[in-house]
C-alpha positions as CSV (number, residue, x, y, z in Angstrom):
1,X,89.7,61.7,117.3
2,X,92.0,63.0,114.7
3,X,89.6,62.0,111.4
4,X,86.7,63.9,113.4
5,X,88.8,66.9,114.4
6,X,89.3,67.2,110.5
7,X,85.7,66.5,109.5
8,X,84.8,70.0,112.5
9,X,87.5,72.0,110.9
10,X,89.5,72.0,114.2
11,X,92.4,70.0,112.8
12,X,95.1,73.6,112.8
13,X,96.6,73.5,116.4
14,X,99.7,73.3,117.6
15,X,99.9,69.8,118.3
16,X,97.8,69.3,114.9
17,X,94.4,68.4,116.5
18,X,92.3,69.2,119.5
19,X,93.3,67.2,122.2
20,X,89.9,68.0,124.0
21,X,88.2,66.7,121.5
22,X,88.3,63.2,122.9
23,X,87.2,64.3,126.6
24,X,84.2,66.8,125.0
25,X,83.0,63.4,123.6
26,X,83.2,61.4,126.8
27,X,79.9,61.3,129.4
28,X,79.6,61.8,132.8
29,X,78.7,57.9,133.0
30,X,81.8,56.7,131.3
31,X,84.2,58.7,133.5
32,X,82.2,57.8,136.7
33,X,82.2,54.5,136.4
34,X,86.5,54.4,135.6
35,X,86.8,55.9,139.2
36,X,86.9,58.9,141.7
37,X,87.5,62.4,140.5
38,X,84.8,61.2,137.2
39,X,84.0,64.8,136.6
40,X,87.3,66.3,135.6
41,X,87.8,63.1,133.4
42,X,84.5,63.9,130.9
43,X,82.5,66.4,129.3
44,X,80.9,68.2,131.8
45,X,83.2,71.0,131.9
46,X,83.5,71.5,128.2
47,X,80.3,71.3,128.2
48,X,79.7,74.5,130.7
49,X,82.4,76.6,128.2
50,X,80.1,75.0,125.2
51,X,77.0,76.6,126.8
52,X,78.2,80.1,126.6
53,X,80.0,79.8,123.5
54,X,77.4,79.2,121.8
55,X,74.6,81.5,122.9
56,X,77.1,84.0,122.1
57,X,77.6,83.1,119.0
58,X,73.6,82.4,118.6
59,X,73.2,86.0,119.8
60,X,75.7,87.7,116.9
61,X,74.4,85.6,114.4
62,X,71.0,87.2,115.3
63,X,72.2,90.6,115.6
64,X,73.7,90.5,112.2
65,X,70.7,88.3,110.8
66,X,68.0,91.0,111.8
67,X,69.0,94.6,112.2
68,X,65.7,95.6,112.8
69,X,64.6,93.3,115.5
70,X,64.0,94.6,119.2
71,X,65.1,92.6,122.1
72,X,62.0,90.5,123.0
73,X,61.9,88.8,120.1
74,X,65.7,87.9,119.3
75,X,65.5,86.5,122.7
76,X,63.0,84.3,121.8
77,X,65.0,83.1,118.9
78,X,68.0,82.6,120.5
79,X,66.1,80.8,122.6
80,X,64.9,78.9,119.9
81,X,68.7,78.2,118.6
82,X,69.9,77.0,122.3
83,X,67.4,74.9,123.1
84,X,68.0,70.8,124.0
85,X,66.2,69.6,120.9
86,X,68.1,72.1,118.3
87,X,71.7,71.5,119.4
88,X,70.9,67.1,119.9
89,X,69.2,67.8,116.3
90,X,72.7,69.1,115.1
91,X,74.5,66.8,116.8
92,X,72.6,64.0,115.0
93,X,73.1,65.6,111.8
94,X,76.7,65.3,112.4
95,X,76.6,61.6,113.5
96,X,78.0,62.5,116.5
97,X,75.7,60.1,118.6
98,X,77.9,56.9,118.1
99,X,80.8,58.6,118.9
100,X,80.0,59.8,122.4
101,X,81.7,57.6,125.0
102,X,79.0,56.0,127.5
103,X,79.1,53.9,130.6
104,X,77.7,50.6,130.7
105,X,74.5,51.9,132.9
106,X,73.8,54.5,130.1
107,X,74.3,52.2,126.7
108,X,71.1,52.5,124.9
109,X,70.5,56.3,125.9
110,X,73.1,57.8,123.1
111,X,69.9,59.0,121.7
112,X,68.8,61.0,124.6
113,X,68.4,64.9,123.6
114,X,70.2,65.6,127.0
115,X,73.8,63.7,125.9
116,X,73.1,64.7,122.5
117,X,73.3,68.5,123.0
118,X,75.5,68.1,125.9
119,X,78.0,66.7,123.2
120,X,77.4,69.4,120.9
121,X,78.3,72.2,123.4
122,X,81.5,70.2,124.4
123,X,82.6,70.4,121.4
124,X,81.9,73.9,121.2
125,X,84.1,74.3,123.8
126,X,86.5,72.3,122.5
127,X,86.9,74.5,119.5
128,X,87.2,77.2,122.2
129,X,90.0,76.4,123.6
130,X,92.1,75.1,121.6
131,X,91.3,77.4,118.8
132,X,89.8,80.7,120.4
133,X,85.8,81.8,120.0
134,X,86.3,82.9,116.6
135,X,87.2,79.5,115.0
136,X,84.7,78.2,117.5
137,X,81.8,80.6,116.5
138,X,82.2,79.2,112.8
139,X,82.2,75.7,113.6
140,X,78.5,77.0,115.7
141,X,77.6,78.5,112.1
142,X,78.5,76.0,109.7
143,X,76.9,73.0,111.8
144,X,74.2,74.3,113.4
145,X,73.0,78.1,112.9
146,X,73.3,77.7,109.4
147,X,70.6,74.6,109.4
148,X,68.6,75.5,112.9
149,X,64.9,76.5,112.4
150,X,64.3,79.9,113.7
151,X,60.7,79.6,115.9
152,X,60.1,82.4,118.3
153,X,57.0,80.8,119.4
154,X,54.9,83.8,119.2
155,X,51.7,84.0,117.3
156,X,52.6,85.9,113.6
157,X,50.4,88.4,114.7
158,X,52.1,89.7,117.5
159,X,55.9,89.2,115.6
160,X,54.1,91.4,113.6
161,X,53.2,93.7,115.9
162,X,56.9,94.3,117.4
163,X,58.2,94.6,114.2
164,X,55.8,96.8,112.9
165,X,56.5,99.1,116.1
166,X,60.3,99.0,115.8
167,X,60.7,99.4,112.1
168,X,57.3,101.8,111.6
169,X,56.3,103.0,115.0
170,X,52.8,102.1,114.5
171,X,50.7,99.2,114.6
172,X,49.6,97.4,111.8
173,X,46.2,97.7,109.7
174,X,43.6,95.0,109.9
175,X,40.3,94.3,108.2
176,X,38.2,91.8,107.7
177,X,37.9,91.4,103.6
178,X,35.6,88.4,103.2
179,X,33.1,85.9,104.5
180,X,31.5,83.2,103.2
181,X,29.9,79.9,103.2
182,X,27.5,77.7,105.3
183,X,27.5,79.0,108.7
184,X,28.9,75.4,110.1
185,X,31.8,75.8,107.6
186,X,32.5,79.6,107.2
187,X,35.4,80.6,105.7
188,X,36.3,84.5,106.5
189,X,39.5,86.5,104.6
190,X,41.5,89.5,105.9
191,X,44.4,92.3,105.1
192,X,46.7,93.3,107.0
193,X,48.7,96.4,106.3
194,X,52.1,97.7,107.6
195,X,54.9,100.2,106.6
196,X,53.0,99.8,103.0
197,X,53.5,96.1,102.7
198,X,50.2,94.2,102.4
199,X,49.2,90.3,103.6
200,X,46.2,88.3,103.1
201,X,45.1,85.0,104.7
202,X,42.0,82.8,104.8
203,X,40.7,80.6,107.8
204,X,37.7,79.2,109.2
205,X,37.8,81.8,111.7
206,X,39.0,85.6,111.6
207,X,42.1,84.7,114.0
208,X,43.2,82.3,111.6
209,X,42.8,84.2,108.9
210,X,44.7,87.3,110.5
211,X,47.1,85.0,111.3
212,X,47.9,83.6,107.9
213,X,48.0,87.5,106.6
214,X,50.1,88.2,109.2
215,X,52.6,85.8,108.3
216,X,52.6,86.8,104.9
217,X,53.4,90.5,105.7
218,X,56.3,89.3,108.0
219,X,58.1,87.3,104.8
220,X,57.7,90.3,102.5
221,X,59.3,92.9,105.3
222,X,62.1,90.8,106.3
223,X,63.0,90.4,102.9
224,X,63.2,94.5,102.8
């Protein structure tokens, strides 16, 4: 595992690589069927430590990402950043997936979300130990916060909303600007208004159309 301790960055302990990189990389299935005791002989562990390493990390980056944010919705990213499918998407990114170590009842699954981000968070815990949480938080960065799409699930119009209340204390502005066409294809247009910075959207309803002005005004303020 020494080439891929070099390729994570992890390559500056002691004994010149991190020992645990090899058992972060080897599944429950592998261990279990090479005897008794299978759990202290693979990833699951590491793979605990990995958990909370990086939603801390996840939750600083955040902090320091969006200053103005409240609570609920950096939860929801974080949540976002620690879910199954972001972490195995990271893990695939970094070709981990034919390097896991499987058992003979498992080959074939290396693909499975599940392994894949269980891998990731060994890994992360890995880095953890044998390098402390501050080496480990910038291996979290460099391969996966730094590519991870941040989706908080929430309709733009009510990420609007909370950010409008936190930064401005007030709601924002809609109205209804426009509305045209045949009435089995109508197409209506509204503004939105908040902390002085102005979004418009277009939809074939006047949801859709708040919702693609809302969107608009969330770029422009979290680029301010």
């Amino acid at each position: 595992m020494r080439s891929l301790g070099r390729a994570l960055g992890l390559a500056k302990t002691a004994s010149g690589d991190c020992a645990l990189l090899d058992l972060a990389l080897t599944h429950d299935s592998y261990a279990y069927e090479r005897g008794a005791k299978h759990a202290l002989r693979s990833n699951e562990r590491l793979e605990l430590l990995g958990d909370a390493v990086v939603g801390l990390a996840a939750t600083r980056f955040l902090y320091d990402r969006f200053p103005h944010e409240r609570e609920g919705r950096l939860s929801r990213l974080r949540q976002s950043l620690v879910s199954r499918t972001a972490l195995a998407a990271s893990a695939e990114r970094m070709r981990l997936a034919p390097l896991v170590r499987l058992g003979k009842g498992a080959k074939g699954a290396t693909l499975r979300p599940s392994i894949l981000a269980g891998a990731f968070e060994a890994v992360a815990g890995a880095a953890f130990v044998c390098e402390g949480f501050a080496a480990a938080a910038r291996f979290v960065e460099r391969t996966h916060l730094a590519h991870a799409a941040l989706t908080s699930g929430a309709d733009p119009r009510t990420e609007l909303q909370e950010l409008s209340q936190a930064r401005f204390g007030r709601a924002p502005v809609y109205s209804l600007t426009g509305e045209s066409g045949p009435a089995h294809a109508r197409v209506f247009t509204a503004r939105v208004s908040s902390g002085g910075v102005v979004g418009t959207g277009s939809g074939s309803t006047k949801k859709q159309a708040q919702a693609e002005a809302a969107a608009k005004a969330l770029r422009l303020l979290r680029q301010t």
